[in-house]
ZAKE-732821 format. One record per residue (C-alpha): x, y, z. Coordinates in steps of 0.5 Angstrom, whole numbers. Example, Ala and Ser with C-alpha at 12.3 -4.5 7.8 and 13.67 -1.06 7.14 Angstrom:
BEGIN
LOPA|east|north|up
LOPA|25|-9|16;
LOPA|27|-2|14;
//
This chain:
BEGIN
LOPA|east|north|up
LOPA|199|262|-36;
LOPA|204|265|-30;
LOPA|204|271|-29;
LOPA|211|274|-30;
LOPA|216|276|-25;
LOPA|217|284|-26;
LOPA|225|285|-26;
LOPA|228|292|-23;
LOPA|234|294|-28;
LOPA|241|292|-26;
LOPA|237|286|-24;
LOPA|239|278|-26;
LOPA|233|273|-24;
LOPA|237|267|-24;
LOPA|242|270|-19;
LOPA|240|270|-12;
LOPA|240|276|-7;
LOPA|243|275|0;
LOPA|238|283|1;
LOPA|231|279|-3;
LOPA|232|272|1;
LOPA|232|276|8;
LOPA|226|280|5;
LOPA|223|274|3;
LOPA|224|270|10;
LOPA|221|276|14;
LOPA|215|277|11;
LOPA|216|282|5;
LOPA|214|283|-3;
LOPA|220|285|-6;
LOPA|224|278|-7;
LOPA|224|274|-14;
LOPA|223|267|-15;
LOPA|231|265|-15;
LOPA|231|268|-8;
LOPA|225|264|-5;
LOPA|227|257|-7;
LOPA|234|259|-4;
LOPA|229|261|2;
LOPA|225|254|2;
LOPA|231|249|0;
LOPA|233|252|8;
LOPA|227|253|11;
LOPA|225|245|9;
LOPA|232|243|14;
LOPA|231|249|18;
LOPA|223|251|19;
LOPA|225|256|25;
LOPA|230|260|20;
LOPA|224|265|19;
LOPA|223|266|26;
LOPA|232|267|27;
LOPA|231|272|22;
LOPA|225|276|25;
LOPA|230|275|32;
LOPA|236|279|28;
LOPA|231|285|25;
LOPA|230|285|33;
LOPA|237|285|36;
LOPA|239|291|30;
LOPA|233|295|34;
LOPA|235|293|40;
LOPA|243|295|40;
LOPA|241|302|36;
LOPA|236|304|42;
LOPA|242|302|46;
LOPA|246|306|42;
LOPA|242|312|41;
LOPA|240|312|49;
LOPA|248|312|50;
LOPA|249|318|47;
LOPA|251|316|40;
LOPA|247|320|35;
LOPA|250|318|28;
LOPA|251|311|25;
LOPA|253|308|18;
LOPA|248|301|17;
LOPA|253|296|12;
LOPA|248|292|9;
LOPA|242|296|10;
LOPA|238|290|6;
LOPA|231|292|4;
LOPA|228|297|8;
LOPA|224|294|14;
LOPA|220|298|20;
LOPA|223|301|24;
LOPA|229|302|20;
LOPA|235|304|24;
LOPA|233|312|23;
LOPA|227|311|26;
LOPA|229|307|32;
LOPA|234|312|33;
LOPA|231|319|32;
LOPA|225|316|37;
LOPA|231|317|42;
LOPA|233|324|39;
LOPA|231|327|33;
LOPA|238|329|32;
LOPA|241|322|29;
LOPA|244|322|23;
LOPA|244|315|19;
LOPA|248|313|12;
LOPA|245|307|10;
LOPA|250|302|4;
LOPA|249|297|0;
LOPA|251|295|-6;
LOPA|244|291|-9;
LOPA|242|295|-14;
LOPA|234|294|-11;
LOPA|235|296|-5;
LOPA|238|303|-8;
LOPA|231|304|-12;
LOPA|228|303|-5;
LOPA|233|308|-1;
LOPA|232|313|-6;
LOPA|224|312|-6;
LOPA|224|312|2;
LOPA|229|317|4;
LOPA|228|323|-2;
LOPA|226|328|3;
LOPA|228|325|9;
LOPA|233|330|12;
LOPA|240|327|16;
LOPA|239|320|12;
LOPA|242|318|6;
LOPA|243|312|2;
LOPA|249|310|-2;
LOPA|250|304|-7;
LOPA|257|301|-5;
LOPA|260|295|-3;
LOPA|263|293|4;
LOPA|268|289|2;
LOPA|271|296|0;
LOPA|271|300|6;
LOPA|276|306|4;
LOPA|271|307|-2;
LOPA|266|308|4;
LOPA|269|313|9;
LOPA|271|317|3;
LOPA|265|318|0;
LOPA|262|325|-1;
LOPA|255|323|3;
LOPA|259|319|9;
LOPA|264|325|10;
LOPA|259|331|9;
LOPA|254|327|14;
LOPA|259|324|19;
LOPA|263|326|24;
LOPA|269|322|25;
LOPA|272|326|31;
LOPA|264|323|35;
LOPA|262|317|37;
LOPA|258|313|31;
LOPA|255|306|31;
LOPA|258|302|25;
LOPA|252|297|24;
LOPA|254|290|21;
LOPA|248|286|21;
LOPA|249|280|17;
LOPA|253|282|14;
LOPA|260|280|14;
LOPA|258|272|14;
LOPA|257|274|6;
LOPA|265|276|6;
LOPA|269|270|4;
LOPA|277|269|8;
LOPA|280|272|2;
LOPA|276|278|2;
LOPA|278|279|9;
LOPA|272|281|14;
LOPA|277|283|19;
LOPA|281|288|15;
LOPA|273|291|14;
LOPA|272|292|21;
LOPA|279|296|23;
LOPA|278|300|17;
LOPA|273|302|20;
LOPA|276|302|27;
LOPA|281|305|25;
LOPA|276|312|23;
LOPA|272|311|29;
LOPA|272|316|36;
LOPA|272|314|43;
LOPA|265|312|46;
LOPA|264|309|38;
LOPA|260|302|38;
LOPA|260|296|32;
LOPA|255|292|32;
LOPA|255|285|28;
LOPA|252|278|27;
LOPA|254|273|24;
LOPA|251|266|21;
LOPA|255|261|27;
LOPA|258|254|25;
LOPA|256|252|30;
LOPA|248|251|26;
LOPA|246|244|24;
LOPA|251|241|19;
LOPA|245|239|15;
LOPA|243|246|15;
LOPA|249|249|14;
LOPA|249|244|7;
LOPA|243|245|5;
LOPA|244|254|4;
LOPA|251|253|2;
LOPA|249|249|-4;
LOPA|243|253|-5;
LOPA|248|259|-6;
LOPA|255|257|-9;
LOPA|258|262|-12;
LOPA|253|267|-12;
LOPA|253|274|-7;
LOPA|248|269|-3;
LOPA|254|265|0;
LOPA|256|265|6;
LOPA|261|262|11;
LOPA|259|260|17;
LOPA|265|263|22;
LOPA|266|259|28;
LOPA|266|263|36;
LOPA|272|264|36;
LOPA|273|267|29;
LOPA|267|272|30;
LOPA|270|274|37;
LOPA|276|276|33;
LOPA|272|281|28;
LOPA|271|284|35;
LOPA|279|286|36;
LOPA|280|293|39;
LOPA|272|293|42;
LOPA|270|291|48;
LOPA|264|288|47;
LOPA|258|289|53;
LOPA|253|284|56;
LOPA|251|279|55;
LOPA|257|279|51;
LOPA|256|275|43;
LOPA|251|270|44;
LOPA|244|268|40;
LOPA|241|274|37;
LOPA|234|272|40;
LOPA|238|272|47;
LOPA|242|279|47;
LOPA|239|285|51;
LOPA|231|282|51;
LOPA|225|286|52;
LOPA|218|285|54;
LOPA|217|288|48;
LOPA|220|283|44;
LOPA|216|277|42;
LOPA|220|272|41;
LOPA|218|266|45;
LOPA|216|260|39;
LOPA|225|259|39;
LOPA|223|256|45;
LOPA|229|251|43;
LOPA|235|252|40;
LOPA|235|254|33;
LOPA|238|250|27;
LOPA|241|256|24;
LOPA|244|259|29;
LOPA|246|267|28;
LOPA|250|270|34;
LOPA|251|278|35;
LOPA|254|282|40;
LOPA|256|290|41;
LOPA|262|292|42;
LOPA|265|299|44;
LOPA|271|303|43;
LOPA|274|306|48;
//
């Protein structure tokens, strides 16, 4: 008899997690069965996808080390996902002990984890809220009691905003926080390319259809545009396993194009 599946409270094992699939395809234990057989219906038509994932875990480490060694000391992770190490505190204190980091997300395991991991960890907190509602963000008492918004600050939205539908305005996500940023305040972003193999696109479309899972393959014109009132750095926005690479980073099996393709870039305020 199979053993069954333990659910956290809040939980619907029939819907999958956008957090829990990511979880899954780099390795870790905290996903269900709805998330892998998401997973595997993509890594069938796009068997690389694992390694795309480990490659966008690489460019958050990448891009907050950059940020860090440029003098930014707080940062807000939108979509934090299930904690991965290093985590964005850890990349970042590395470089100054003195970073403070507010992570968000809305899924309910991903807060269980926040609370477990961060209990006793001074200047980081974890809060459960939904991106797609910016002003509940900046206007919590956690965010204002840790940020401040008069300093450069690093908004982090790795794959986060290709999980936003047109309606919900991803744009208008970005500038409200833009809006709240100083000078010398970085964004960085990625975001699920349609430019990715058709077939690939297909298949984790009709895996995911109207649940938090779905997403939108936005093409590069229309993910250059979520940059607007930023300038973005070199290299620009390109494949995520190509921004910034390090000897450190072992990316060297996508030795060819990716079917499922993620893109980041980091853009500054000036």
């Amino acid at each position: 008899m199979a053993e069954l599946e333990r659910v956290p409270p809040g939980v619907d094992p029939t819907v999958p997690s956008s957090a829990r699939v990511y979880d899954y395809l780099l390795g870790g234990k905290d996903h269900l069965a709805i998330d892998r057989a998401v997973a595997d219906r993509l890594l069938a038509v796009a068997p690389d996808t694992r390694l795309v994932a480990r490659a966008n875990r690489l460019f958050l480490t990448r891009a907050v080390r950059h940020l860090a060694e440029q003098g930014v000391r707080q940062f807000i992770d939108l979509g934090t996902g299930i904690p991965t190490s290093p985590s964005v505190h850890e990349v970042a204190r590395a470089v100054n002990p003195a970073c403070r980091v507010i992570y968000v997300d809305y899924d309910p395991v991903v807060r269980l984890h926040a609370q477990v991991l961060l209990a006793d960890v001074p200047g980081v907190e974890g809060i459960q809220a939904d991106a797609r509602r910016p002003k509940d963000i900046l206007g919590d008492p956690y965010v204002g009691g840790l940020i401040d918004f008069e300093q450069p600050l690093g908004v982090l939205m790795v794959g986060l905003l290709h999980y936003v539908m047109d309606e919900e305005d991803p744009a208008g996500i970005v500038a409200a926080f833009r809006d709240r940023m100083a000078p010398g305040s970085h964004l960085v972003l990625t975001h699920g390319m349609a430019e990715s193999h058709p077939e690939a696109i297909a298949r984790l479309t009709t895996a995911t259809a109207n649940s938090p899972a779905q997403a939108v393959f936005r093409d590069r014109a229309r993910v250059l545009r979520l940059f607007d009132g930023f300038e973005l750095i070199g290299p620009g926005l390109v494949p995520v396993q190509d921004w910034r690479v390090d000897d450190e980073d072992d990316l060297n099996l996508l030795d060819a194009p990716p079917r499922l393709r993620i893109d980041g870039g980091v853009g500054v305020l000036r």
